[in-house]
Structures are given as C-alpha cells and as structure tokens.
C-alpha positions, 0 to 999 in steps of 0.5 A: 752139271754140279754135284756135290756131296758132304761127308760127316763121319766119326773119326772121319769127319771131313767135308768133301765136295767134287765138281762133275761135268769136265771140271773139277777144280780141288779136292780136300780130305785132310784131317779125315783119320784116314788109316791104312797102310802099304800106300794109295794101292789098297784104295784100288782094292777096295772099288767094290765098296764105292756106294751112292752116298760115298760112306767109304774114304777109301771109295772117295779116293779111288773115285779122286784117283780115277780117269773120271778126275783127270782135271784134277788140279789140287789134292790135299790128304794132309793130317790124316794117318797114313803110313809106310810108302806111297808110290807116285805111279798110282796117281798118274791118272791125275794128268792135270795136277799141280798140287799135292799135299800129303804133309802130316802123315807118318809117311816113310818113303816116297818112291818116284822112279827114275825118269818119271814124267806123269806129273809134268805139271806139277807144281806146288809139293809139300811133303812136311811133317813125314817119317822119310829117313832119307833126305838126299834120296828124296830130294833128288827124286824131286828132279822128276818134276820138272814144273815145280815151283814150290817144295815143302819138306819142313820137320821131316826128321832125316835120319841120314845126311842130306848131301849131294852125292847124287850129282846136281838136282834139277830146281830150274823152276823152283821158287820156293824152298822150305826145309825148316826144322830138318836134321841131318844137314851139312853145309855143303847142302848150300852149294845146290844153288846150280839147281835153283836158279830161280829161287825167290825164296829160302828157308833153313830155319833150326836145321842144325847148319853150323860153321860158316856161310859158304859164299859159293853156293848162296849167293849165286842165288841172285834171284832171292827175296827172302833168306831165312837161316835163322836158329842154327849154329852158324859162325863167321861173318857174312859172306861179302857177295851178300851185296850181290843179292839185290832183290833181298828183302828179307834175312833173317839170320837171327839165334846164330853166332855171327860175328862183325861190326855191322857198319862195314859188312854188306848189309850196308849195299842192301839198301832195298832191304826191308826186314833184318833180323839179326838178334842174338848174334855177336854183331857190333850195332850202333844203337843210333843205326846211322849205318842204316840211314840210306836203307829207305825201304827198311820196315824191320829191324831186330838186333843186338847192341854190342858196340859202344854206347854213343853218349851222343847222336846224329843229327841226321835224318833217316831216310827209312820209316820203321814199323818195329825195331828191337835193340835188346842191349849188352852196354853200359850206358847212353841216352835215348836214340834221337833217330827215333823222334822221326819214326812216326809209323813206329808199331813196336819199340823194344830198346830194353836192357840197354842202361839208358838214362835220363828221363823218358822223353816227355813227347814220346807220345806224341812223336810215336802216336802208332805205338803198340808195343813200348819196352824200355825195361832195365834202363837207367830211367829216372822220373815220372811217366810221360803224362803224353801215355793218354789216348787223346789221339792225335796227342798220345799212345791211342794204340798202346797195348803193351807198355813194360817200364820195368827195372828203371828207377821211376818215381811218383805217382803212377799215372795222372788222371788223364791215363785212359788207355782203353787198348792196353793190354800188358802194363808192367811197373815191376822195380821202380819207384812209384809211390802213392795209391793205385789210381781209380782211372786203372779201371778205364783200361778196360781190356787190361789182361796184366798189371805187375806192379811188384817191388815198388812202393804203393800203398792204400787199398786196393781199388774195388774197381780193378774187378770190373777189368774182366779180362785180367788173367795176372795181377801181380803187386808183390812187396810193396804196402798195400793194405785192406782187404782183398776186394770181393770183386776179384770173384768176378774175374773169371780169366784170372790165372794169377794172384800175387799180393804177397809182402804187403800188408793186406788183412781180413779173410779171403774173399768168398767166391759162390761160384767155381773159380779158375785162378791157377797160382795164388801167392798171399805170404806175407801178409796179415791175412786171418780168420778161418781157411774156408771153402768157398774162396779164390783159394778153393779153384779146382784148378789151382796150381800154387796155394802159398799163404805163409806168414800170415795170422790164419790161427784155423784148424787146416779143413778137409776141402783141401783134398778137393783141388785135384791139380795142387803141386804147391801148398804152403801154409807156413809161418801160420797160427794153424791148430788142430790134427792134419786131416787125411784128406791132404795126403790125397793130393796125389800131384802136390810137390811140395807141402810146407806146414812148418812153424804152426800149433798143429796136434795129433799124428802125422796122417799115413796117407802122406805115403800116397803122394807119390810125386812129393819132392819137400815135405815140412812139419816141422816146429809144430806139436805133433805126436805120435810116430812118423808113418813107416811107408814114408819110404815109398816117397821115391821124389823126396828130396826135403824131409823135416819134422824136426821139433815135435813131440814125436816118438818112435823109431825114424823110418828105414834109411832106404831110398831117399829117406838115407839122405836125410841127416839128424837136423831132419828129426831133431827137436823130438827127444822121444825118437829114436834111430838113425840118423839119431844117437839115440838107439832103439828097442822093440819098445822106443828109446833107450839110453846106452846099456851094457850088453848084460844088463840088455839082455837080462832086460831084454823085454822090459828094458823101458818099464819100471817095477812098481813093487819096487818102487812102492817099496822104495817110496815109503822107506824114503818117506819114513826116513825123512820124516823121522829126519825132520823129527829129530832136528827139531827134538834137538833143536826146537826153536 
C-alpha cells in the first residue's frame, strides 16, 4: 500500500513523500530550514510530538530513522541548518542504505567509531560544503565503508593538513573521488593511490596542491577516466607514467605552472584521450596541433600558444573531429591553422590573441557550418568579413551565437546584405576599421543580446530598428561618428543594461521613456547632446549605476529628480552649459562615489548636504560661479580622495586639515581670491581674508580688521574732491586756452 503525504511550511517549505508497505525507495528533506543542534539525538527526543499530519521535521526524521524504514535506501537532508556533530550510530537502523547527503550544513564533526560495520552498504557519501576541521580524521573514518563508491567532500574548508599519518585508507571500492575547493592539502596526499585502486574518477580542483606531480602515487591509478588538478600551483612537467594511464579520457591540468614542450611529453601516448585541457600553463604548443594528429578520439582541447609561430602548416589530415578548441596566444605572428579547414563538427573556435595575419578565410563559413563560437580578436586581420557569416545553411554559420572580430584591422563595410543570423547572440567589431553606416539587416538578428562596435568608423544615424532587438542588454558604439538622435525606441529595450555612445556626434535630447527603465551605466560624454535634463528619460532609471553626459551642450539648470536614483555611484556632468543653484536634493545620493560638476555656470552655495554622502571618493565643482563658503562638515567625507573647487567665487575660511581634507593642497581651492586658510597663503580672521598685518596694528583692530570708517572716508572724499577742483581752476585761470 502507498501513502503519501506533502509538507508545505514556512521556513520549512519541502516536499516529502514516504512509500509504506515494505518498500521505500528515497526520502528528500533538503532545503527544509532544519535548526537544531548536538546532532540526529534530539530528533529521538522529540517522538512525542510525531502527529498524523506530520507538522514537525523532526517527527519525519525520527519516523526516517525508525526500524519502520529499514528499506531505506537514499536519505537526503542537505542545505538545511544543521550544526555541531552528527554521530553515524544513530542511523544504524537504516540497514539498507546506500545513499547519504548531508552536504551544505554547518556540520563540524562526523564521529564514525572505530570498526564501525552498520552502513556495509553504503555506497554514495557526500559530505560538501561542511564545517569539519579536520580532513585526515575524517578521511580515514571513511575506511568503515567498506561498499563505498562515491565521496564527496568539495569546499570543506580544513583547518589542519590532510596527511597520512594514520596509515593507508581503505578505498578498494571507490570510484569517485571529489575534493575540489579543500584547503590544508600537501602532495603527499597523491600517494594514497594504494587505497583507490579502483578509481575512475579524480578531483582536486583549486586545492591549493603545489610543487610537482608525484609519479609515485597518481599514476598508479590506472584505472582512471578523468583526472581534474586544474587551479592550483603546480609546477614541473608531467610525470612520464601519465602514458601508463590508458583509460584517461579527461585531464584538466589548466591554471597551474607547468612547463614542457608538449610534443615530447606523454600526452602524445594518450591517443584515446578525449578533453585536455591545458590553458594558462607555460606549455610550448604548436598552433598546428600536428603532435596530436593520431588522437583520433580528441573532442576537446584547451591550450596555450608559447612555441614559435609556424609561418607555414602541414598538409596533413588529422585524424581527430574537434567540437572546440582554444589556442588564446603568446606569439608573434603566423597565418591561419589550415588543420582547421577539416574540422567540420567544429562548436567553439577560440584562436584569439595569436597576431594572425592576412585575411579571415573566405570559406570559413562554409568549412565550419557548426559554428557557435568564433573569436579571432587581437590578430593581425585585414580585410572584410566573410560574406560566407549568413545563415543560408548549408552555406554559412547558421548557429553562430558568438561571433568576437575585435583588435584586428578589418575594414569596410560592416556586413552585406545577406547578414541574417537570426542566433546571434554576442557581436563585437571593437578596434577595426569599418566604415559606413550601420546596416538595417542588424535588426534581423533578432536574439542579439550585445553590439560593441566601439573604436571604428561608422557613421550616420542610428537605425531605429535596433529597438526592436528586445533582447539587447549592452550596446556599446563609442568613439566613432554617429550622428542623430538617439532613437526613441531604445525605451522599448526593456533588458538593456548598457549604453555607451559616447564620442560621437550624436544631438537632440534624450529620448523620453513613459515607463520605468532598467538601464544600469549610460556613458553619452562627448557628444552634442542639448535641451534640458528632464525626467522621464533613459537617463531617470531607478537602478542606474553611471550617468556620464560630460562634454556636451546641456545649457539647464541640474533638477531635483536626480536624488531619486537611489543606486547612482557615478555622476558626471562636466564640460556642460549647466546654470542655476545646485539642488540639495543631490547631496541625497547616499551611494555616489563620484560627482563631477566642473567646467559649467552653475550659481549659489554649495549645498550642506554633500556632507551626507558618506561613500563619496572624487567630488569636482570646479570652474563654475559658486559662492558663498565651503560647507564646514565636508570633513565628515572620510572616502574623499579628490576634492576641488578651484575658480569659483567662494569666500571663507577653507575647511579644517583634518582627515582627508589634510591631503588636499592649494590647487584644491585656488581661483577663489576670497578664501582664505590653509592650505592658502592668505591667512584668516573671525571675519574672512586678511592681508599681512603687524601684530600691532591687529590687535588694535582686533574687531574690525576688515570694516572701513565711513566717517573718515566721508571726510577724505570731500577734502580731495575740493583740492582738485580748486586744481583744475587754477590751470585754466593761468592758461585759458
């Protein structure tokens, strides 16, 4: 008989279903926000609470845990909150188990006693993603399982060295071995191969191994399908008994800093081998791969180009069909791999960073019709792009989702008129130099997500059309000379994140948006952008990050919606025609890092509430027509690091040289003859500026050092003007004509 029942919760959302009637197959409570602490024991006090509807996770486990579920075979209570130490013993009523999850618990300890025999039969254990401090004891205990097959035991961070100091563990039966992202590990933890003779798979990913690799231990494991030591330190060459491993089919030894010119190394025996994955290590590799030839099984192959460029290839066929290959290059210069012509199944092609020259092959379409990923940048490229990139498959890249020709020295136009790649995903032209306007057939790739097409040469408007690429999340055209407006359907693209147009010549305003926008960085400097900041626009995003409109012609006043862009870290403004006071609405930006007003007409005070934003690092009002004195709590500013207001009509003391504000030297404030105080020559009274006095005459004047006696002056005035009108009278009563 079947019964089942199904748990909805609070913090213990799970789904539960048990099996009654002799059989029950699994039982599944991970993810359920189990809290408790001192282990699986405190369930067995709480079997009072066990009711019919099953309310309480801790009645389901003592009801797992109960001879009634001796058949159990799977138990998962991964992700859930458990903690302290969990005692194998209390699960010995689970006779029939061969699976245990426990991973992701802030478990410290597992205490397996010593010739424990309960769990004969289990064998998959994963245990990832633990507290446990120490790596050998455990390991060892593991040596009471005897059936196991499989231990998991990745991103446990060991506190104490994993070694061996307890004698050879007992792994005949293993066949799987993970211990990926585990600290505390020395070398010597390779030679536990004794133990594992049966291992088919092995991995040490980011395990901080270093030095070389021991030939005695790993490669008595001869057993071995798939060897992953890739992210650590490792140096030296590879062991020659690597050869002996003839059931290898994947190593992954990538991220390390081996050396050895791969044509005489064992990899050359491993002719079944189907993945290597040998990347940023100091391998010397042919960027023909002729070495490889024979490997007839090779699928994929991830490398470094250190050896000499070959300025001339093979003509050999390789026996091998490759679905992605990565040469990322170190070399000087060469021409395109002509091994690569027959690699018709070919997915991903990455021979980027290599100074290639000569034109990308014409028929490279039409040889590589599998295509998904193409990325020659950084080459030496000349040319036009294949008119073979079309999706009239058979004939072209019908699959293409990535296509990156970027830093080469491309020219013409961007594409012809049969450009249809409806797949394309990724398209970036950065650093060539393509001319002419943007095509309208763009538009046709319709689940486009990215156009960089910065540094070239375009020109013309921007088409219209490119809004209807609802996918769009970047587009990135800076410095080149497009003109126009920015099209009014850009508000339709409702996943882009990025927008950078900047050193162009584009003008008008920004496009007006009726509905909330999610754009997140919007780079325009350097255009002739005018008419008023309003909100409203793509500018107003609640979520925008950078807002940079610098160098343009915005001759506004800067409006108090700014302050309603909560997540804004970058505002530059610039370079503008900017009037009227600053609103203190900006200095609510609790989380700008850099605000950049220079160089515009902007009037009135600076706002006392700059000293609320706390995590600003470069604050710039220079060159403007501010007045008034510099807001004393500016020394709050503890992040400033850039500080200017030089060339305003401020006048004042400058603030205290306290905190980061005694970093900031005289071209700080200079422009402003009415300031006074250090870092300034001009010294200070209560009362402003003052020019150098002797100390008697200050303190004689103590409290009107800056004020004028108009008595006196009166007085003076008129006994002047007197003497020169009787002046005047006398020269011309002397000399009348």
């Amino acid at each position: 008989m079947a019964m089942g029942w199904i748990l909805y919760g609070d913090a213990n959302i799970c789904i539960y279903t048990v099996l009654v009637g002799g059989i029950l197959p699994s039982s599944t409570l991970s993810h359920c926000g189990l809290e408790w602490g001192g282990g699986v024991r405190d369930v067995w006090s709480k079997r009072d609470m066990l009711s019919s509807n099953l309310n309480m996770i801790s009645s389901i486990i003592h009801l797992i845990i109960s001879s009634w579920f001796s058949s159990l075979r799977i138990l998962s209570l991964a992700s859930n909150r458990l903690e302290g130490s969990i005692d194998v013993k209390e699960l010995d009523s689970l006779s029939n188990l061969e699976e245990l999850d426990m991973s992701f618990n802030e478990i410290e300890n597992l205490l397996v006693p010593k010739d424990y025999i309960s769990l004969k039969n289990l064998h998959y254990l994963h245990l990832s993603g633990l507290r446990i401090r120490d790596g050998s004891t455990v390991l060892h205990s593991m040596g009471s399982f005897p059936s196991l097959e499989t231990l998991s035991l990745q991103s446990n961070n060991f506190k104490e060295t994993v070694t061996l100091t307890q004698g050879i563990l007992n792994f005949k039966n293993l066949e799987y071995f993970n211990m990926d992202f585990c600290t505390a590990f020395s070398n010597s933890f390779l030679q536990m191969s004794e133990s594992m003779a049966s291992l088919k798979y092995l991995s040490l990913s980011n395990s901080y191994l270093n030095g070389t690799i021991l030939d005695q231990g790993l490669c008595e494991l001869v057993y071995l399908q798939e060897v992953n030591i890739d992210r650590n330190n490792l140096s030296g060459s590879l062991p020659w008994c690597l050869a002996n491993l003839t059931y290898l089919r994947l190593l992954d030894v990538s991220f390390n800093q081996l050396t050895e010119n791969i044509s005489s190394s064992p990899l050359m025996n491993l002719t079944y081998i189907e993945e290597l994955w040998l990347s940023n290590n100091h391998f010397q590799i042919s960027i023909s791969l002729e070495p490889f030839f024979n490997h007839s099984k090779l699928k994929f192959f991830d490398g470094d180009i250190y050896a000499e460029i070959e300025t001339s290839h093979s003509s050999l066929t390789p026996k091998f069909q490759l679905t992605s290959i990565s040469l990322f290059g170190h070399g000087d210069s060469g021409i395109f791999p002509k091994f690569l012509y027959h690699q018709h199944d070919l997915e991903v092609l990455d021979v980027s960073n290599n100074k290639l020259q000569g034109h990308i092959p014409i028929e490279i379409g039409e040889v590589l019709p599998n295509l998904v990923v193409l990325n020659i940048a950084t080459n030496a490229f000349n040319g036009s792009i294949p008119s073979s990139f079309r999706n009239t498959w058979p004939w072209g890249c019908f699959y293409l989702e990535y296509l990156v020709l970027s830093n080469n020295s491309l020219q013409g136009q961007l594409f012809s008129k049969e450009f249809n790649l409806t797949k394309l995903k990724r398209l970036n032209l950065d650093g060539n130099h393509f001319i002419g306007e943007i095509p309208k057939t763009l538009s046709n790739c319709s689940a486009l997500q990215g156009l960089y097409i910065s540094d070239n040469n375009i020109s013309g408007n921007i088409p219209t059309r490119l809004g209807n690429l609802s996918f769009l999340d970047a587009i990135m055209m800076p410095n080149n000379h497009l003109e126009g407006p920015i099209p009014s359907a850009f508000c339709q693209l409702r996943h882009l994140e990025i927008l950078d147009l900047s050193r162009n010549n584009i003008s008008g305003s920004l496009p007006s948006c009726s509905s909330p926008f999610n754009i997140r960085r919007v780079h325009l400097s350097k255009n002739m952008l005018q008419r008023p900041l309003l909100g409203g626009t793509i500018c107003s995003s609640p979520f925008l990050i950078t807002l940079d409109l610098s160098y343009n012609c915005l001759n506004s006043s800067i409006l108090d919606w700014m302050n309603r862009l909560p997540q804004l870290r970058y505002l530059i403004l610039a370079n503008n025609g900017l009037e009227g006071e600053i609103p203190l609405q900006i200095g609510e930006l609790s989380r700008i890092h850099t605000l950049n007003l220079s160089h515009n007409n902007l009037t009135g005070e600076s706002p006392v509430t700059f000293s609320h934003m706390k995590q600003v690092e470069s604050l710039d009002l220079s060159y403007n027509n501010l007045n008034g004195k510099i807001p004393p709590r500016l020394i709050e500013l503890n992040a400033l690091a850039v500080f200017s207001v030089a060339f305003n009509n401020l006048s004042g003391k400058t603030p205290d040289r306290v905190a980061q504000f005694g970093t900031f030297e005289e071209d700080s404030y200079e422009g402003n003859p009415f300031l006074c105080g250090q870092p300034l020559l001009k010294s200070c009274n209560e009362n402003g500026p003052s020019l150098a006095v002797t100390p008697e005459s200050s303190i004689s004047n103590e409290e009107d050092d800056c004020l004028i006696n108009m008595d006196s002056f009166y007085i003076t005035f008129t006994v002047s003007y007197v003497i020169v009108i009787l002046a005047i009278l006398g020269v011309l009563w002397v000399n009348p004509y």
